[in-house]
C-alpha distance (Angstrom), angle and dihedral (degrees) to the residues before:
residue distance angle dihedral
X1 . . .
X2 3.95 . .
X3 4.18 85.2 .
X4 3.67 91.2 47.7
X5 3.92 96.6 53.1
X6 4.04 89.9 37.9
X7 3.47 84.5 56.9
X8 4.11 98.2 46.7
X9 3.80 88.5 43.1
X10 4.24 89.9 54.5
X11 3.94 88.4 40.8
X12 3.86 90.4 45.2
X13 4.32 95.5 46.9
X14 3.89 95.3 42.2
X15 4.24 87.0 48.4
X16 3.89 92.1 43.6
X17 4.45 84.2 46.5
X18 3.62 94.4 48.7
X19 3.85 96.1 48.7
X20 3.67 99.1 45.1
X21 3.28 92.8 47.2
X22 3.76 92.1 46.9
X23 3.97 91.2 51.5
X24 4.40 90.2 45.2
X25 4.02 78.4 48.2
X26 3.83 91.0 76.4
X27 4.03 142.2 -73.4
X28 3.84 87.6 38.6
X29 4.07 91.4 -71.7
X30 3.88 85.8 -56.4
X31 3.89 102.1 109.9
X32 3.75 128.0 102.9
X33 3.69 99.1 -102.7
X34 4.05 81.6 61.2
X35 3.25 100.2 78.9
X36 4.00 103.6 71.5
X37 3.65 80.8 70.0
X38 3.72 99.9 47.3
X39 3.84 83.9 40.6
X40 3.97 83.7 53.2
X41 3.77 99.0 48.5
X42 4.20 84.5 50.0
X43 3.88 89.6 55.4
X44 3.26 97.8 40.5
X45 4.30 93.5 57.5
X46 3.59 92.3 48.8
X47 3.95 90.3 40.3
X48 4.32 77.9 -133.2
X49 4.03 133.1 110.5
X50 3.62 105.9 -75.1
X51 4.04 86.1 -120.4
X52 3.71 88.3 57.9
X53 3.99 90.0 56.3
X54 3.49 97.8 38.3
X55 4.08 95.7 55.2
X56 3.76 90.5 53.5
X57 4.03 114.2 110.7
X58 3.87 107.9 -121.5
X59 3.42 98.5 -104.1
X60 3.55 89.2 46.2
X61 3.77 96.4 57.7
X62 3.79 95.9 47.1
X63 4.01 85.0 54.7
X64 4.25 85.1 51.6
X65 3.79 87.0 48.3
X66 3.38 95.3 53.1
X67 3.99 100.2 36.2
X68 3.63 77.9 58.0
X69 3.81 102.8 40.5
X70 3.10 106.4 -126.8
X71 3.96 111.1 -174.1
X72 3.80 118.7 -127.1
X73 3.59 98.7 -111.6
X74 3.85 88.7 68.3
X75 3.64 91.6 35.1
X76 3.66 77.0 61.0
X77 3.82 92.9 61.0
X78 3.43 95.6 43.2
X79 3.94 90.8 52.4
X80 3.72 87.0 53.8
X81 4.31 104.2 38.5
X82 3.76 79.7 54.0
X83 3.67 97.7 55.9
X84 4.00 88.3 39.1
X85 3.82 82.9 54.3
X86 4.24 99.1 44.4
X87 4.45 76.7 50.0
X88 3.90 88.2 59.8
X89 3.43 106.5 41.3
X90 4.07 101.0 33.2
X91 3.69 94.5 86.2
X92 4.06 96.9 57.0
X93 3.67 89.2 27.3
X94 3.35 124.6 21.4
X95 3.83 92.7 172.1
X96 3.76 92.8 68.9
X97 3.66 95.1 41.4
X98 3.85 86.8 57.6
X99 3.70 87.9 55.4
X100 3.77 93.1 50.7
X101 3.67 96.5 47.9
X102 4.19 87.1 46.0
X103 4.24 84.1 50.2
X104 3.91 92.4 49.4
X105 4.08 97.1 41.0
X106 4.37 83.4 48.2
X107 3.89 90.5 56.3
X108 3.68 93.1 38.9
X109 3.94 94.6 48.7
X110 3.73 90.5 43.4
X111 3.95 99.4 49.5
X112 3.93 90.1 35.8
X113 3.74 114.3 -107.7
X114 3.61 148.6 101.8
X115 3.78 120.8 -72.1
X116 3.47 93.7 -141.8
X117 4.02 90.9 49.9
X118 4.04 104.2 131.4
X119 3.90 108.7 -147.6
X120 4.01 112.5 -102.3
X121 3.35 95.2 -129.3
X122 3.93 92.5 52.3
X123 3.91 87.2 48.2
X124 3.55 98.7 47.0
X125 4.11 86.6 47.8
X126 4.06 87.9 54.5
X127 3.57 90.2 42.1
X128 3.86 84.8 54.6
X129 3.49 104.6 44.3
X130 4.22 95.6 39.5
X131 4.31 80.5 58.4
X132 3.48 92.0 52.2
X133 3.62 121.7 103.3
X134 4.21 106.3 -117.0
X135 3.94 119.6 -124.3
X136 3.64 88.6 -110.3
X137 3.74 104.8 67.1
């Protein structure tokens, strides 16, 4: 159990890393060169290519998630990255985004939580970094 939770905690602080610093990195983490690290974070749950996760239907990719156990606190994540991703892409294509935002409300109904649900970590990390002083002051 202790090599399970070290392993959700190291998951859970490199994901909460990647997307704060991909929303300080400009346009609030919602700009094009964004979604390699969304695309990342999707990989990296499944422990597949990105591609691979990303073609699945929704139903589909809740069955993966669960065939492969995937704990709620990354389920979580993967809820959220999606609906980060559908926020990028729904301007150009609003086709995809639908399919992103049908992908993150799947996982969320299936593992019984909000879609909208913003991981703690990535909260408390905001919550951090809006309370701290800027360089320019």
């Amino acid at each position: 159990m202790a090599i399970r939770n070290d392993y959700l905690l190291s998951m859970i602080t490199s994901f909460t890393e990647s997307l704060t610093q991909t929303e300080l990195e400009g346009h609030g983490g919602l700009s094009v060169s964004a979604m390699d690290t969304y695309g990342d974070i999707v990989g990296r749950i499944l422990d597949m290519p990105a591609d691979a996760v990303l073609e699945l239907s929704p139903s589909s990719l809740v069955t993966m998630m669960q065939i492969s156990a995937v704990d709620e606190k990354l389920a979580v994540y993967m809820v959220y990255t999606l609906q980060r991703m559908a926020d990028v892409c729904g301007v150009e294509n609003s086709a995809l985004a639908d399919v992103r935002r049908a992908q993150a409300r799947a996982i969320a109904d299936a593992y019984g939580f909000p879609e909208t649900e913003v991981p703690p970590e990535v909260q408390d990390a905001r919550e951090e970094r809006d309370a701290s002083p800027s360089d320019s002051e």
